[in-house]
PDB file of N, CA, C, O and CB in Angstrom:
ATOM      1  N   UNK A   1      25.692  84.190  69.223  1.00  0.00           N
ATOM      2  CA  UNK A   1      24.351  84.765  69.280  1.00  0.00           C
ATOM      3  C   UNK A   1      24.431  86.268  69.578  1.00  0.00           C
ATOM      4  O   UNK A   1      25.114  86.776  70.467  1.00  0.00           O
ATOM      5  CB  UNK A   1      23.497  84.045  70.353  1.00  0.00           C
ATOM      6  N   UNK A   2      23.662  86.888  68.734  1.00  0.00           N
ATOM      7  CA  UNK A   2      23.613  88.116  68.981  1.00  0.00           C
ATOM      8  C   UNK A   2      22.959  88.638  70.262  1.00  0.00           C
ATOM      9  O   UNK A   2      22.524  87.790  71.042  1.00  0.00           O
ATOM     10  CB  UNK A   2      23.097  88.590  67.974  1.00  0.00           C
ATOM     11  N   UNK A   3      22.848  89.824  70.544  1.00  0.00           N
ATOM     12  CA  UNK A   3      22.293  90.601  72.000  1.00  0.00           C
ATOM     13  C   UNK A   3      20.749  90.818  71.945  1.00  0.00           C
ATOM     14  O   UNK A   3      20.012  90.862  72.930  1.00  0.00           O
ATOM     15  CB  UNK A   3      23.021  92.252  72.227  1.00  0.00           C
ATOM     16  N   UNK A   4      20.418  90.932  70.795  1.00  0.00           N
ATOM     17  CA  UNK A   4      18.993  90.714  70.579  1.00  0.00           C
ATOM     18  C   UNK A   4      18.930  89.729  70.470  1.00  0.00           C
ATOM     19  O   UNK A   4      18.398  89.328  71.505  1.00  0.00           O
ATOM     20  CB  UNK A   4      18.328  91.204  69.704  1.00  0.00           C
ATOM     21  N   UNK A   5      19.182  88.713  69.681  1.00  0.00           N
ATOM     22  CA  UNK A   5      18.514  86.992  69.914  1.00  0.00           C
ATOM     23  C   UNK A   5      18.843  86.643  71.338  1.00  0.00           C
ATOM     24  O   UNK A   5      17.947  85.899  71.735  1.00  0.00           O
ATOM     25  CB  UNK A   5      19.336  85.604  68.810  1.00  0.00           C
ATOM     26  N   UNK A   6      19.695  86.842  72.242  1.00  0.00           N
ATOM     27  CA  UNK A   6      19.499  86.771  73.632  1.00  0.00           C
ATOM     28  C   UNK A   6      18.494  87.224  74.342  1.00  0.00           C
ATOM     29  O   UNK A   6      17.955  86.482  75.163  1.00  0.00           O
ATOM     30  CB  UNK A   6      20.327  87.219  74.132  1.00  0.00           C
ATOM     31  N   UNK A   7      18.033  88.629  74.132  1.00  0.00           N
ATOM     32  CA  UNK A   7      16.683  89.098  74.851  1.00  0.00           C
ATOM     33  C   UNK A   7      15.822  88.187  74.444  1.00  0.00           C
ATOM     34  O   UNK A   7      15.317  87.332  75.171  1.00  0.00           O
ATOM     35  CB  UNK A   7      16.111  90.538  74.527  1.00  0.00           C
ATOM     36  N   UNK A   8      15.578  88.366  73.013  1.00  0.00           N
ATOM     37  CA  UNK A   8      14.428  87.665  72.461  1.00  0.00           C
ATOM     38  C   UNK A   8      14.051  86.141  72.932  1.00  0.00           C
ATOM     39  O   UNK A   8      12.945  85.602  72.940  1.00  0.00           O
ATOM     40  CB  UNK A   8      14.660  87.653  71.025  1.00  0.00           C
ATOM     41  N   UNK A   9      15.236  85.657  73.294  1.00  0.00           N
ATOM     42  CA  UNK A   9      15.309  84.133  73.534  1.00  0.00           C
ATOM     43  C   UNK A   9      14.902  84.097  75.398  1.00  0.00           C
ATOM     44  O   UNK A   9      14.183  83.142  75.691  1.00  0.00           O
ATOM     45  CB  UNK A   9      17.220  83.423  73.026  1.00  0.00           C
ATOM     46  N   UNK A  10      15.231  84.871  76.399  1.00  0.00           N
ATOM     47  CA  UNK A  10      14.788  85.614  77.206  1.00  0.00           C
ATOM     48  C   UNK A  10      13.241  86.035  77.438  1.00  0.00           C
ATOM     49  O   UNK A  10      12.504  85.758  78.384  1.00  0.00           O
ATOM     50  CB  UNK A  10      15.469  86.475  76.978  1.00  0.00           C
ATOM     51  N   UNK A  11      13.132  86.361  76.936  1.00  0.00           N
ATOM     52  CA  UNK A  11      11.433  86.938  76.673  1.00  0.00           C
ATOM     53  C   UNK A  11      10.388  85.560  76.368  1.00  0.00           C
ATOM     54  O   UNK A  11       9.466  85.123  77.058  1.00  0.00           O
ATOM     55  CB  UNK A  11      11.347  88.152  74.973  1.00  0.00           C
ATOM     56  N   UNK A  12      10.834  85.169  75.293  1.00  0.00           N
ATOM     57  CA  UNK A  12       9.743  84.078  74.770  1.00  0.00           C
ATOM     58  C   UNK A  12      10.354  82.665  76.176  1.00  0.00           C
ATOM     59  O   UNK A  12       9.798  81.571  76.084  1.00  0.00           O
ATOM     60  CB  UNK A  12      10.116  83.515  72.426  1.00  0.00           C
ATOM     61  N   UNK A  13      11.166  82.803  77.038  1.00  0.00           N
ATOM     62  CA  UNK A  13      11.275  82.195  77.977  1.00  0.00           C
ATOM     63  C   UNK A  13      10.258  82.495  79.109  1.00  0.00           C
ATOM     64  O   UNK A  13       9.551  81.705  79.734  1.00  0.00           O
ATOM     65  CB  UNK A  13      12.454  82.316  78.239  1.00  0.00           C
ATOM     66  N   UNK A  14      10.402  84.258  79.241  1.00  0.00           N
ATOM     67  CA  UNK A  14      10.221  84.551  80.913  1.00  0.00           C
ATOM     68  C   UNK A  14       8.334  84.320  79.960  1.00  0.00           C
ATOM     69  O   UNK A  14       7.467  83.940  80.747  1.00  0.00           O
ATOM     70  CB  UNK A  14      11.077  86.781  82.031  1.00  0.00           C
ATOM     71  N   UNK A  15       7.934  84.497  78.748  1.00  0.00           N
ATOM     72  CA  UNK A  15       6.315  84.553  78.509  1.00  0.00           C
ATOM     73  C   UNK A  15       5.657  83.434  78.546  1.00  0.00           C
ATOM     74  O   UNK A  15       4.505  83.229  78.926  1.00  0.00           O
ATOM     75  CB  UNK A  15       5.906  85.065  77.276  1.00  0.00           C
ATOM     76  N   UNK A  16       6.756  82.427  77.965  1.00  0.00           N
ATOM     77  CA  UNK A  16       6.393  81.435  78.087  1.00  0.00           C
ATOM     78  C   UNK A  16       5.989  80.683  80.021  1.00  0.00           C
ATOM     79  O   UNK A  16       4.947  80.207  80.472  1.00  0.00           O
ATOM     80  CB  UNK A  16       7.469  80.898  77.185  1.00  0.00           C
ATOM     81  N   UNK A  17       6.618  80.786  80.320  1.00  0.00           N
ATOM     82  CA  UNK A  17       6.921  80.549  82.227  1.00  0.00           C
ATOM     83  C   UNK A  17       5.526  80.858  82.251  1.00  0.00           C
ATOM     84  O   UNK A  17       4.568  80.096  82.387  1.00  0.00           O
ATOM     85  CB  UNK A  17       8.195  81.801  83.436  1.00  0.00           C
ATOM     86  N   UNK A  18       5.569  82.356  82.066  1.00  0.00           N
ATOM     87  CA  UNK A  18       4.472  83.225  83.000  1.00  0.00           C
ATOM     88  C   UNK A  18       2.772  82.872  82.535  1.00  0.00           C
ATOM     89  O   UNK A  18       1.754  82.923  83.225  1.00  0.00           O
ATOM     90  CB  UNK A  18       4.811  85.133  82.694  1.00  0.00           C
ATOM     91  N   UNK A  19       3.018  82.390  80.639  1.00  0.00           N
ATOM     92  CA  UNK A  19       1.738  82.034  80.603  1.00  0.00           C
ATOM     93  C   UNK A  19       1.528  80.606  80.911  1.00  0.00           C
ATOM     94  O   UNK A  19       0.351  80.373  81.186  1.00  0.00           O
ATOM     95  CB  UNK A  19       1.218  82.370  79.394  1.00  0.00           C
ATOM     96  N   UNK A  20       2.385  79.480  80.953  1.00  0.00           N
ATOM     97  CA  UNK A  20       2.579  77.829  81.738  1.00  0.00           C
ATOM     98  C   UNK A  20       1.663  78.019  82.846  1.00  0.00           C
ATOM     99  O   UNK A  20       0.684  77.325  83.120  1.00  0.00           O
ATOM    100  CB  UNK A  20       4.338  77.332  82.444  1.00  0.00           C
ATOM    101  N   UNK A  21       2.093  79.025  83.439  1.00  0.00           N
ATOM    102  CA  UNK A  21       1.713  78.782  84.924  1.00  0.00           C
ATOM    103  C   UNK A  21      -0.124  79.064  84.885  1.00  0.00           C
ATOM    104  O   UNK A  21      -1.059  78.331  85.208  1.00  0.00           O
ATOM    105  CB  UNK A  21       2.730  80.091  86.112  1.00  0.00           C
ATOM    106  N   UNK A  22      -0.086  80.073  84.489  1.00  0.00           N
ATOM    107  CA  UNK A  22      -1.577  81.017  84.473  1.00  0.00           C
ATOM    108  C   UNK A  22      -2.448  80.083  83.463  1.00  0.00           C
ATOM    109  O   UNK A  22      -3.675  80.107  83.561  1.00  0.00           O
ATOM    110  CB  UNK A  22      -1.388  82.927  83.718  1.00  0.00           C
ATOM    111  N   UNK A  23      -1.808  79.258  82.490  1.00  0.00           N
ATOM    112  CA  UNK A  23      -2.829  78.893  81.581  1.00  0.00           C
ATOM    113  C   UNK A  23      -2.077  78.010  80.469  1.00  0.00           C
ATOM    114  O   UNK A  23      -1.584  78.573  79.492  1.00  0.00           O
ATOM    115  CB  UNK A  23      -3.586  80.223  80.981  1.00  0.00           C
ATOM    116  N   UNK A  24      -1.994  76.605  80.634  1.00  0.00           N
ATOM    117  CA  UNK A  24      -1.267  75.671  79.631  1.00  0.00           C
ATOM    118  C   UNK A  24      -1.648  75.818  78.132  1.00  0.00           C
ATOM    119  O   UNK A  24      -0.820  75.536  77.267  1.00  0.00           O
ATOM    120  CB  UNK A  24      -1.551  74.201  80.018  1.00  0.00           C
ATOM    121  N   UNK A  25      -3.228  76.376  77.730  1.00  0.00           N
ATOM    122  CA  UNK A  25      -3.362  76.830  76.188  1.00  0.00           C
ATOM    123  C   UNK A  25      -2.235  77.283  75.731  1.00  0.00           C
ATOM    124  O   UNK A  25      -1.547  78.118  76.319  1.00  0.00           O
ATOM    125  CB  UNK A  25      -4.333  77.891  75.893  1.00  0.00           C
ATOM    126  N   UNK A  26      -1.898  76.633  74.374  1.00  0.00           N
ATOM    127  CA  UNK A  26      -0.826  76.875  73.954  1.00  0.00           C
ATOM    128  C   UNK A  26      -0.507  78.318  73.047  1.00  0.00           C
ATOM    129  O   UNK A  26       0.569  78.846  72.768  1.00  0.00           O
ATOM    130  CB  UNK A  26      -0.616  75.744  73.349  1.00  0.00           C
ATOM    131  N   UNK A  27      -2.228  78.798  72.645  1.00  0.00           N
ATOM    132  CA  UNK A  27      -2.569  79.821  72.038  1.00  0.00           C
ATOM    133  C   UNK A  27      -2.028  81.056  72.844  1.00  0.00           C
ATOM    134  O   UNK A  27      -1.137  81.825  72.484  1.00  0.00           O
ATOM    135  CB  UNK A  27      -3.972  79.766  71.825  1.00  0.00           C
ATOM    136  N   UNK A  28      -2.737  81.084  73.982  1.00  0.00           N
ATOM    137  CA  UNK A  28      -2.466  81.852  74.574  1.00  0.00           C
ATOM    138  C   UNK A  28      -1.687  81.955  75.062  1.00  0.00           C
ATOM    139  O   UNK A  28      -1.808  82.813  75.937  1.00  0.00           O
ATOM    140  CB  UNK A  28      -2.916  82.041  74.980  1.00  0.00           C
ATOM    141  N   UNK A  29      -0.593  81.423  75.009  1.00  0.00           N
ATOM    142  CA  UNK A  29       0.670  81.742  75.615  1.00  0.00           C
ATOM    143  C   UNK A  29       1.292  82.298  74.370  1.00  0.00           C
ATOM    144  O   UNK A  29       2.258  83.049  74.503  1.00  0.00           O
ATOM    145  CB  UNK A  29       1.479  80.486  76.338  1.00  0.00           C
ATOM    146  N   UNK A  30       0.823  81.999  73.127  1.00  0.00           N
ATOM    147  CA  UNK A  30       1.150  82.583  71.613  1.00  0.00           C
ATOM    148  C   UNK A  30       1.060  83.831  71.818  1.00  0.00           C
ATOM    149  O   UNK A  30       2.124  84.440  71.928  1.00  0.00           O
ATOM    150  CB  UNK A  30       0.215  82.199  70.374  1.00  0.00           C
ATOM    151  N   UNK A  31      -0.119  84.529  71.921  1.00  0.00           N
ATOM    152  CA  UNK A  31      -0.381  85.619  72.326  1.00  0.00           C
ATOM    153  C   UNK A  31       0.302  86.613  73.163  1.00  0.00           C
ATOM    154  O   UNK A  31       0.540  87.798  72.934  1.00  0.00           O
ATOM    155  CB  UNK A  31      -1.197  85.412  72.689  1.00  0.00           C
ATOM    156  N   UNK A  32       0.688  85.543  74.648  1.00  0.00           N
ATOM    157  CA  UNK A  32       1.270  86.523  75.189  1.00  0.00           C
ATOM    158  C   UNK A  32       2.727  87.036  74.885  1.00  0.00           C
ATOM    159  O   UNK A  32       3.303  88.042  75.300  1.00  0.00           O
ATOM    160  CB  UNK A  32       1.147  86.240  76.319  1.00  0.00           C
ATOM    161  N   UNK A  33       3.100  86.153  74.132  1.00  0.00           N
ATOM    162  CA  UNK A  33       4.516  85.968  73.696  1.00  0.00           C
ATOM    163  C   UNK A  33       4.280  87.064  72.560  1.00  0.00           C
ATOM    164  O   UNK A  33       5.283  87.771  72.660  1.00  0.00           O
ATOM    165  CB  UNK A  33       5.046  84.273  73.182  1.00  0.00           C
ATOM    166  N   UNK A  34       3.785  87.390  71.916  1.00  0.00           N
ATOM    167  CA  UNK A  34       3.475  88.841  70.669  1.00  0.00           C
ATOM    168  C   UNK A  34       3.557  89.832  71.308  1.00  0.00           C
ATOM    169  O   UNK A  34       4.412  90.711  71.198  1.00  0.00           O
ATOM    170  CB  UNK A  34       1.993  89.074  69.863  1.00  0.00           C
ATOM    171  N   UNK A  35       2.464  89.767  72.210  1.00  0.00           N
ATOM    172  CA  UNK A  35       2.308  91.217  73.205  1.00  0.00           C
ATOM    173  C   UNK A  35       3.796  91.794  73.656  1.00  0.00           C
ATOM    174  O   UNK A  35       4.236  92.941  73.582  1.00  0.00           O
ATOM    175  CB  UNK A  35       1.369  90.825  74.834  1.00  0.00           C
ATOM    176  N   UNK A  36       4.435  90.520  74.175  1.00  0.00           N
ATOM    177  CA  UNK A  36       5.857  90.976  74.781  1.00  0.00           C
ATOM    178  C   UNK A  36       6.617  91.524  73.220  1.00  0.00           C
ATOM    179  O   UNK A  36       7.132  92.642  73.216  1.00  0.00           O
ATOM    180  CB  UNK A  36       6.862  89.376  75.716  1.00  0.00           C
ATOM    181  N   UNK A  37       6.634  90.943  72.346  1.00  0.00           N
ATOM    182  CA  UNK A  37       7.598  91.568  71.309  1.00  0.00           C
ATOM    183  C   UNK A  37       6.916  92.829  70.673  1.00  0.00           C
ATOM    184  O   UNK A  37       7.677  93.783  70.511  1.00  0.00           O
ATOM    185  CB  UNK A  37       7.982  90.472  70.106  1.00  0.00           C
ATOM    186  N   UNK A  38       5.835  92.969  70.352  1.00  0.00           N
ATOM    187  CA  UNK A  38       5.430  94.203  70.293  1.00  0.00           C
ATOM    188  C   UNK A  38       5.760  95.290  71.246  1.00  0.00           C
ATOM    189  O   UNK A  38       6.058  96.391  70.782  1.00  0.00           O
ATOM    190  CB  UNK A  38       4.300  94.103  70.238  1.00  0.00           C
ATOM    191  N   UNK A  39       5.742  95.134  72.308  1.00  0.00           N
ATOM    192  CA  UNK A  39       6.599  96.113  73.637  1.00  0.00           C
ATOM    193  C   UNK A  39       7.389  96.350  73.438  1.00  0.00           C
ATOM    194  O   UNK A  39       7.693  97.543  73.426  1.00  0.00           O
ATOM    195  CB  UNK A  39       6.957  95.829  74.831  1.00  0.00           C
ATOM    196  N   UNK A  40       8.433  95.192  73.088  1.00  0.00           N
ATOM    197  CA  UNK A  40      10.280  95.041  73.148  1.00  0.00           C
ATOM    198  C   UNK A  40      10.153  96.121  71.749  1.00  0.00           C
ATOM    199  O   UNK A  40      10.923  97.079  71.693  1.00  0.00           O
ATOM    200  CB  UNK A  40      11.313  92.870  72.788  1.00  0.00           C
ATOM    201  N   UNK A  41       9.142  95.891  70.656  1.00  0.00           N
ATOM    202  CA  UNK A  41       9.567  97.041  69.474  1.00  0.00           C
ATOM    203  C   UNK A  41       9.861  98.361  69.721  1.00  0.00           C
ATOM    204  O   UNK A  41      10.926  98.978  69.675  1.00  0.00           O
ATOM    205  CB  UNK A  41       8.575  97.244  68.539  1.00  0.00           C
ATOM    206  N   UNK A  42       8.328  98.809  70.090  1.00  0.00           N
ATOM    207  CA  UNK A  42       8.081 100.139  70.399  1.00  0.00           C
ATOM    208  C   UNK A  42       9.153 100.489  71.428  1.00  0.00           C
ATOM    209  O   UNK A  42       9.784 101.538  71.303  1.00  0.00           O
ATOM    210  CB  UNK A  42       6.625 100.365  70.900  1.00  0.00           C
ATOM    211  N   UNK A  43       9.365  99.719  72.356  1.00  0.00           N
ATOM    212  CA  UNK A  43      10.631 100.221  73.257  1.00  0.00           C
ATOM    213  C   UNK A  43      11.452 100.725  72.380  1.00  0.00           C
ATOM    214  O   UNK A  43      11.664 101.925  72.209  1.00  0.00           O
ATOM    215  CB  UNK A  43      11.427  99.156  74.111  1.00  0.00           C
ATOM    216  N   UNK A  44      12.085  99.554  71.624  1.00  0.00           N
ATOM    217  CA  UNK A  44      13.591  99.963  70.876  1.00  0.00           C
ATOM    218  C   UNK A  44      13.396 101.039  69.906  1.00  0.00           C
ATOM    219  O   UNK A  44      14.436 101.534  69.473  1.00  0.00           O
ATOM    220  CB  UNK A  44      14.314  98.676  69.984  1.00  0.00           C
ATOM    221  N   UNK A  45      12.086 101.597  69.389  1.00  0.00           N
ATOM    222  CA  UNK A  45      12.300 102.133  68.486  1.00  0.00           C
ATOM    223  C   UNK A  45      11.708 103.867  69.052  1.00  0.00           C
ATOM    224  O   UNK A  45      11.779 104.825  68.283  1.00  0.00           O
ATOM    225  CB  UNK A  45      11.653 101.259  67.266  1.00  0.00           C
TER     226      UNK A  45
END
């Protein structure tokens, strides 16, 4: 596995957690999980 599919796999973990807790909709944890990769873009780029 590459170093990005590690973050990435990382991320849609720690978004997933964080939206479980706050809110079992599965949508919205969709959501929050975008928001985070849209970040992770603009970061990298």
């Amino acid at each position: 596995m590459t170093k990005e599919q590690q973050m990435f796999l990382s991320i849609l973990k720690a978004a997933y957690e964080e939206g479980y807790k706050k809110d079992s909709n599965l949508e919205n944890i969709l959501n929050l999980i975008k928001t985070q990769m849209v970040k992770l873009e603009s970061n990298n780029s």
